[in-house]
N, C-alpha and C positions, 0 to 999 in steps of 0.2 A: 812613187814607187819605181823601180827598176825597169819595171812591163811597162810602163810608160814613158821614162826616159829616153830607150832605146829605140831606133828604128824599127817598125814591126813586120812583124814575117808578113809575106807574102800568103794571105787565108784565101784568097782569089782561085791560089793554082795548086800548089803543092803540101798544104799544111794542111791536117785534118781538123775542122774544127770542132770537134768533140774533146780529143785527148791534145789536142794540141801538140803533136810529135807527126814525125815521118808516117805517110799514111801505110799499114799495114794492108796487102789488098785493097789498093784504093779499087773506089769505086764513083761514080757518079752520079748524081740524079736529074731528074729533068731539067730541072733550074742550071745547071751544068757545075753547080759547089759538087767538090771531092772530099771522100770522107773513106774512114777504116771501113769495110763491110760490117766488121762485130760492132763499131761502134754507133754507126748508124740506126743498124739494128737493135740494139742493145739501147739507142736512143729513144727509138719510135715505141717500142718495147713498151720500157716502163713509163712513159710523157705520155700516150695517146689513150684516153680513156674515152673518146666519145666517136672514135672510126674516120678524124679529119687529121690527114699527115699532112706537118710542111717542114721547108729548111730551117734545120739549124738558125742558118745565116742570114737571106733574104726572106725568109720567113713569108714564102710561096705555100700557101696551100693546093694540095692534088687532089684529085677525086679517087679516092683507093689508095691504095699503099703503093707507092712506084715504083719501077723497074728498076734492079741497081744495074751498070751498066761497068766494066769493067774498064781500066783507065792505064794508056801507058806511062812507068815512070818517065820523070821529068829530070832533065839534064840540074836542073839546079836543087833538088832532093839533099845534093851535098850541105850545101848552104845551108837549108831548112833545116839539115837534120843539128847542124854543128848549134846553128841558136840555139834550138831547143834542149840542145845537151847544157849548154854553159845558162840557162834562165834560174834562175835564183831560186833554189825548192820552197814552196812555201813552208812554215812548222807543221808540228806535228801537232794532231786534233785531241786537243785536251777534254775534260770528264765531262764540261759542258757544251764545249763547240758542236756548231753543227755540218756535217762531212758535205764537201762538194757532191750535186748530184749527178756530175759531169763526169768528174774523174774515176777511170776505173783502175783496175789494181790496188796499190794503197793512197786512198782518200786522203786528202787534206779538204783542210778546215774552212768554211765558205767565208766571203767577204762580203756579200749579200745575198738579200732574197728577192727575186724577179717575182713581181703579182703577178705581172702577165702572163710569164712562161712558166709561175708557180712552179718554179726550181729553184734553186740553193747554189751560188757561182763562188771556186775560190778564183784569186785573183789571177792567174792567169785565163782562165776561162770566162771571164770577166771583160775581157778588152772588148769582145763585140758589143757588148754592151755601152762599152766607155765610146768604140770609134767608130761605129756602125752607122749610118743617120736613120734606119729602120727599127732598131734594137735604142736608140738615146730616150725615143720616146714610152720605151716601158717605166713602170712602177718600180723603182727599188725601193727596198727597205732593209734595215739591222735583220743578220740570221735567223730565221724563226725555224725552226722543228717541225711546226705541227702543220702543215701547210695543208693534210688530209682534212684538218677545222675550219678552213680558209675556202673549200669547194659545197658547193651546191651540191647534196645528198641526190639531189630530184634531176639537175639540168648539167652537172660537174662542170658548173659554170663558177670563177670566183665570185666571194659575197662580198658586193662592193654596196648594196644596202643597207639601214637599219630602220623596221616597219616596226612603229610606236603602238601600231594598234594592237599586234601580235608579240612585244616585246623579243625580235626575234632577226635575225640577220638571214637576206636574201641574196639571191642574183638578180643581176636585169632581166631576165625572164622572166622571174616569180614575179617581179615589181609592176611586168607588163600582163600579168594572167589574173594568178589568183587574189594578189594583193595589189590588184590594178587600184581599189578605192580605199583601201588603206591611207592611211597617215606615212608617208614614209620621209627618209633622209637618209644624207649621206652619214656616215658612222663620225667625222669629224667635226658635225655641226653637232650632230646630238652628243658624242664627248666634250663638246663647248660648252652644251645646257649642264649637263651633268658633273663636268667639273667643280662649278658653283656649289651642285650641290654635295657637293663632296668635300668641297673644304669647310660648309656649314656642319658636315656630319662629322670632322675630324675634329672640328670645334665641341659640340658637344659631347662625342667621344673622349676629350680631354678632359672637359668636365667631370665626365663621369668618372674618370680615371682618380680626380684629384678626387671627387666625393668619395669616392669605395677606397682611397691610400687612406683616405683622411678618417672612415669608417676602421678600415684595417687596423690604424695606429690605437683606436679606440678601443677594438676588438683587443688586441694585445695587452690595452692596459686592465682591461678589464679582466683579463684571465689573468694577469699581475694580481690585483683585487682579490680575483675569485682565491688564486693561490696562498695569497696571505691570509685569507680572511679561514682559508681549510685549515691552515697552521692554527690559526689560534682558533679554532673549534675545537678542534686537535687535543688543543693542548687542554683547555675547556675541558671537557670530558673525561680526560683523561685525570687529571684535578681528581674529578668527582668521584672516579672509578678508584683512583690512590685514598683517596678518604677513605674511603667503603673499606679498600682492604686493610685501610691502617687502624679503621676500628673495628674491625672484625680481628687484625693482631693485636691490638693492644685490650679487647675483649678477651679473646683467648688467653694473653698472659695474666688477665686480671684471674681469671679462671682456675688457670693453674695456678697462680696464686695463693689463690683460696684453697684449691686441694693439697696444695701442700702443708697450707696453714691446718687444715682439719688432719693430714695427716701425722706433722708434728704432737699435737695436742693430742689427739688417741695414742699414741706413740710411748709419749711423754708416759702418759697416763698406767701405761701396761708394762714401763719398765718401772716404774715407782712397783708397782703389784710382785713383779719379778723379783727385786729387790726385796720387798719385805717375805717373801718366800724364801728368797735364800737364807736370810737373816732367819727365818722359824726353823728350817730344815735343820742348819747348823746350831739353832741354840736347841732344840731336840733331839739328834745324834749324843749330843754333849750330857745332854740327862739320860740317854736310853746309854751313854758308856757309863755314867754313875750309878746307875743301876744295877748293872751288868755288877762293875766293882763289887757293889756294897751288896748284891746274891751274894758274894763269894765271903764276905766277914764273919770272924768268929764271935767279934763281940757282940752280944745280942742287945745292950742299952744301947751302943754307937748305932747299931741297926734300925730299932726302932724309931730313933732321935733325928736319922738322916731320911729313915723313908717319906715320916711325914712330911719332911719338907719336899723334895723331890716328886710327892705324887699330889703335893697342893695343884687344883686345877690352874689353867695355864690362864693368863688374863684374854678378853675377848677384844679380839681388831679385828678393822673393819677390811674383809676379805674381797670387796665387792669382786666379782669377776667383767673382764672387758671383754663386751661383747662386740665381734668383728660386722658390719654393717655395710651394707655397697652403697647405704646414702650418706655419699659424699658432699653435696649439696642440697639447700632446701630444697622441699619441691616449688615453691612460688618460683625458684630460679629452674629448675630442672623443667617444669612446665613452660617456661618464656623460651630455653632453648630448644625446648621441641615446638614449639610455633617456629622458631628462627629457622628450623633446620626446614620445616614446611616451606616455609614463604622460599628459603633457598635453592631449594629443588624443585619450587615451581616456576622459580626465574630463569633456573636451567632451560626449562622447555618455553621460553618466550622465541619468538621469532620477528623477526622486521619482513610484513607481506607488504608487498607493493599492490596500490591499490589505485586507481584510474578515478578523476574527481568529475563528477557528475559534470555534463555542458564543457569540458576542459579535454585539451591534447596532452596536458601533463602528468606527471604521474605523483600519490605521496605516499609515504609507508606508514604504517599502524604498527603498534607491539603489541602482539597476538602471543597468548600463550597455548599452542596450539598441541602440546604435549598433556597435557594437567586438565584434568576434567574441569577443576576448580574454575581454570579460565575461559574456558568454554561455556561453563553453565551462567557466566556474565551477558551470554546471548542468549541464555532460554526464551521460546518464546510460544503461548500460548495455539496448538491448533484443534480443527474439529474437521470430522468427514461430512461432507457433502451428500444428502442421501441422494442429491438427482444425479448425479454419474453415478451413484450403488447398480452392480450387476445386480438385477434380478433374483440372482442365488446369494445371493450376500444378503448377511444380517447386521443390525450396525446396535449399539447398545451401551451402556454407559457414558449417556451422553452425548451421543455420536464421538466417542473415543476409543471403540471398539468393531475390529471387524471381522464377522467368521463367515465360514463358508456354509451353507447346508444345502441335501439334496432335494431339496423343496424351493418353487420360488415363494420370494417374499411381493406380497402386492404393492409395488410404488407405481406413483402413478407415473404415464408416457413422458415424457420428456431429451430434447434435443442432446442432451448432452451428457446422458446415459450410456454408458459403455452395454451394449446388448449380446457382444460376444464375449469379450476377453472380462477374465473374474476380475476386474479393478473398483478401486474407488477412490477419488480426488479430495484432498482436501479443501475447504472456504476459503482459506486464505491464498493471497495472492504476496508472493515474499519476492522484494526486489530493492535495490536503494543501500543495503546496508548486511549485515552479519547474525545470522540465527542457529540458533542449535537446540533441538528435539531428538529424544530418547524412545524408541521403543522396547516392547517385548513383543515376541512372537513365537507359536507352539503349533506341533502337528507336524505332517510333512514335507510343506516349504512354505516361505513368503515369500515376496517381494516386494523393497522397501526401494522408493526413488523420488526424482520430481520430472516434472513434464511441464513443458507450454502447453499454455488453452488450447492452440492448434492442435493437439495430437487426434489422433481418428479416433470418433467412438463408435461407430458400427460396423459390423463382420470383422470377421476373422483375416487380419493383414500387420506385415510390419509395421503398417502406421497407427496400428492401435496397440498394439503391445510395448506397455514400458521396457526403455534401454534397446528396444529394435530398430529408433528408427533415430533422425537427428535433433528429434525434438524432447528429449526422454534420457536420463541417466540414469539405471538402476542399480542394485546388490539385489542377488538373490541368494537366499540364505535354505540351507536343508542341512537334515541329519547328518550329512559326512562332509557337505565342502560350501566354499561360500565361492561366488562370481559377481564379477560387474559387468554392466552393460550399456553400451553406448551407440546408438547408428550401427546394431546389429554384429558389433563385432566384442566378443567375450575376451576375458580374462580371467584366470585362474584364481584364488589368492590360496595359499598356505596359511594356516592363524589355528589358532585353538579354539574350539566351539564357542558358543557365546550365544545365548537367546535374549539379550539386553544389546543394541544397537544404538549407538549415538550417530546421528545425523548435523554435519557443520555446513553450512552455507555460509561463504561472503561473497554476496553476488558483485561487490564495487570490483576485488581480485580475481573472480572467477573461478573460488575454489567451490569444490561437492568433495567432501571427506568423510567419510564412514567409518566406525571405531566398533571394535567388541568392547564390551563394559563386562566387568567381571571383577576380582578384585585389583586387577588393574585394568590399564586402560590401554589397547592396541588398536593403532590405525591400522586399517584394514586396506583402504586404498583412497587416494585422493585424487580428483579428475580436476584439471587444468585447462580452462575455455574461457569463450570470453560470451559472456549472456547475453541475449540481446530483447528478450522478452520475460517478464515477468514469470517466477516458477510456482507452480505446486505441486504441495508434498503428496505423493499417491500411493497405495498399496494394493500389493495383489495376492492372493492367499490358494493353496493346492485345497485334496479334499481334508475335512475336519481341521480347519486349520485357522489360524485367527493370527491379528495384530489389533494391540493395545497402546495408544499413545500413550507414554505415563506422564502424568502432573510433575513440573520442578521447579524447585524454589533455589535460593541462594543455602535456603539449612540441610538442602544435601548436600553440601560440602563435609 
């Protein structure tokens, strides 16, 4: 470089060696090197974090900060100043360089990084280093930034350690104190060990690179796969769906068909009838005009002669009358399309529930017809009350399929799992694994119709005993003007039309609880969306004079 080609300035007498130009306010220090006042200062400033000052240059340490001493200029100043004007600017410090720590005003960009003096030198600020025999023996290294990573937090000594036992970079201080019996080394004998094993982990890292390209290209063809194979599902389906409607039209036309054929032939049939009506009308007019006439003749043989012919009775044909009829078709066929029209409108209300498979993270769907009683009653499924949860005031009858309230208690014997506050009673069965659906009725002032895990409280009066209060409990409560549901104490309204018939749907695999009025149709009332995690039963609870009745059902109440 240039700075080292040329003869170099005089750093002894008149060149500052901080900024390397004519010293502004020189000064002196004890060592007798001259420097800027600011920049000495400005030196000691920001380099001195542990309260030991030395020179720049001979890199004298003092005890305190020394005296600056005020310095005459020097006859050769000229000289000094002229180098330093014609020295070759270094560039400018680009997004990544890192700024001399030397120079002040505008910074150029460093040529190394001193360990020792943990500063940053561009190259002009650099020659003592290059020509110094005090300064040759420092650490340099490529520009680093972060040189504040590079000081001892504890001793703001550099870390020229690395302690194995503490995976953890020291100073010689730390090395001699607290990690005196530590494992230690220098940081380029352990980047020696470490190397190795760093080119074994770049090796198996490649490995794995090629396994997971090589899984990747798999992955892709398989979603190729998946994607064909949706296509021709696709299309699959659709086939079947195009059947369906082609014979549901070519049903239809057959139909029409037919009614047109029935209505040609009654048709047919009532214009022949019209026909032979116009045919009598007209040969009738024709005799009531010859009559007319032949009133009016004088001849009384021609009279006689002609009446009898004319009032001979008229021959008899067959008048039948066509009777108009809205059976267009037999009924064997009129009956088949009201089944059709059934099974039609029940396939309306089919649904696809996703449904979670026992022991599996995966999910399958069922075709539930979750509209249509029809298909719901494919899950009836036999229950009975439990008389050891029976409140005390509850009376249970019909088999234990009936439950009322009265204001007398009923004598059951003690038992754990006796509801002793709240009016309930639990059903025997224990419903879980798969899809049920039970129907009640209920009369009187309110019921309330739900399920509950085993856990829910049965003694005193608390949210954990009462269905639909607590998290263990989904209910409907049902009274004379409104209905609610209840879950973990939080209600909900519903709007609906009365209804004292209740259909009750569980599929505990989807996590549905659905509630329906039964009347002459069927409305859902409201459906709760969870996910089970314990087995249910079905429970009820009843106001005063008030009862619920499981009803019995088969597949022939459809």
């Amino acid at each position: 470089m240039m700075a080292a080609a040329e003869p170099s300035v005089s750093v002894d007498q008149d060149t500052c060696l901080v900024c390397l130009e004519v010293p502004k306010e020189p000064v002196t220090i004890p060592c007798g090197h001259s420097y800027c006042v600011d920049c000495i200062n400005n030196y000691w400033d920001k380099s001195n974090t542990t309260g030991v000052y030395f020179c720049p240059q001979c890199t004298q340490i003092f005890d305190g900060r020394p005296e600056l001493n005020r310095k005459a200029m020097s006859t050769d100043l000229k000289e000094v100043e002229v180098r330093a004007n014609v020295a070759p600017s270094q560039s400018n410090i680009g997004p990544g360089d890192v700024p001399c720590d030397v120079c002040t005003g505008r910074k150029r960009k460093s040529s190394k990084t001193c360990l020792t003096c943990m500063a940053s030198y561009c190259e002009a600020h650099l020659q003592l280093h290059r020509e110094c025999g005090a300064f040759k023996r420092h650490k340099l290294e490529e520009p680093t930034g972060n040189l504040k990573d590079r000081m001892c937090t504890k001793h703001q000594k550099v870390l020229e350690i690395f302690c194995r036992t503490d995976e953890s970079f020291i100073c010689l201080l730390c090395a001699a104190t607290e990690h005196k019996n530590h494992n230690t080394v220098t940081p380029d004998v352990e980047r020696t060990g470490r190397q190795s094993q760093l080119e074994k982990k770049k090796t198996e890292m490649k490995r794995q690179i090629q396994e997971k390209e090589k899984k990747l290209e798999e992955m892709k063809r398989t979603i190729m796969r998946i994607q064909c194979l949706r296509q021709k599902e696709l299309q699959k389906h659709k086939k079947t769906f195009k059947s369906v409607f082609q014979a549901l039209e070519r049903l239809w036309l057959e139909v029409g068909s037919l009614i047109r054929d029935y209505e040609r032939r009654e048709v047919t049939k009532a214009e022949d009838v019209v026909e032979r009506l116009n045919r009598e009308i007209r040969e009738l007019k024709g005799t009531d005009a010859e009559l007319t006439e032949l009133s009016q003749a004088d001849d009384h043989i021609h009279f006689l002669k002609k009446f009898s012919s004319l009032c001979a009775p008229p021959e008899d044909e067959d008048t039948t009358d066509v009777t108009i009829s809205g059976d267009f078709l037999p009924e064997t066929l009129k009956k088949a399309f009201s089944n059709l029209k059934k099974n039609l409108e029940e396939m309306s209300g089919w649904e696809l529930v996703k449904t979670i498979k026992t022991g599996a993270d995966d999910a399958s769907h069922v075709l539930q017809n979750l509209k249509s009683r029809n298909g719901l009653l494919q899950h009836s499924c036999p229950l009975s009350l439990d008389p050891s949860t029976a409140h005390r005031w509850l009376d249970l009858s019909e088999g234990n399929r009936k439950v009322k309230r009265h204001m007398t208690e009923t004598r059951y014997p003690d038992h754990s799992n006796r509801f002793d506050f709240c009016h309930q009673v639990l059903c025997r069965e224990a419903l879980s694994g798969t899809r049920f659906y039970w129907e009640v009725e209920w009369s009187g002032e309110w019921a309330e119709i739900g399920v509950a895990y085993k856990g829910i409280g049965r003694k005193g009066w608390s949210h954990e005993s009462l269905l639909g209060w607590n998290d263990k409990s989904w209910s409907l409560i049902c009274s004379t003007f409104t209905f609610s549901v209840w879950h973990n104490n939080m209600r909900t309204e519903i709007r609906a039309p009365q209804s004292h018939r209740i259909g009750v749907y569980l599929d505990y695999p989807a996590g549905f609880l659905a509630f329906y009025g039964i009347s002459d149709t069927m409305t859902l009332l409201h459906r709760f969306k969870t996910s089970f995690t314990e087995p249910l039963y079905p429970g009820f609870g009843v106001g005063w004079d008030s009862s619920v009745t499981i009803c019995p059902l088969n597949l022939s109440d459809q």
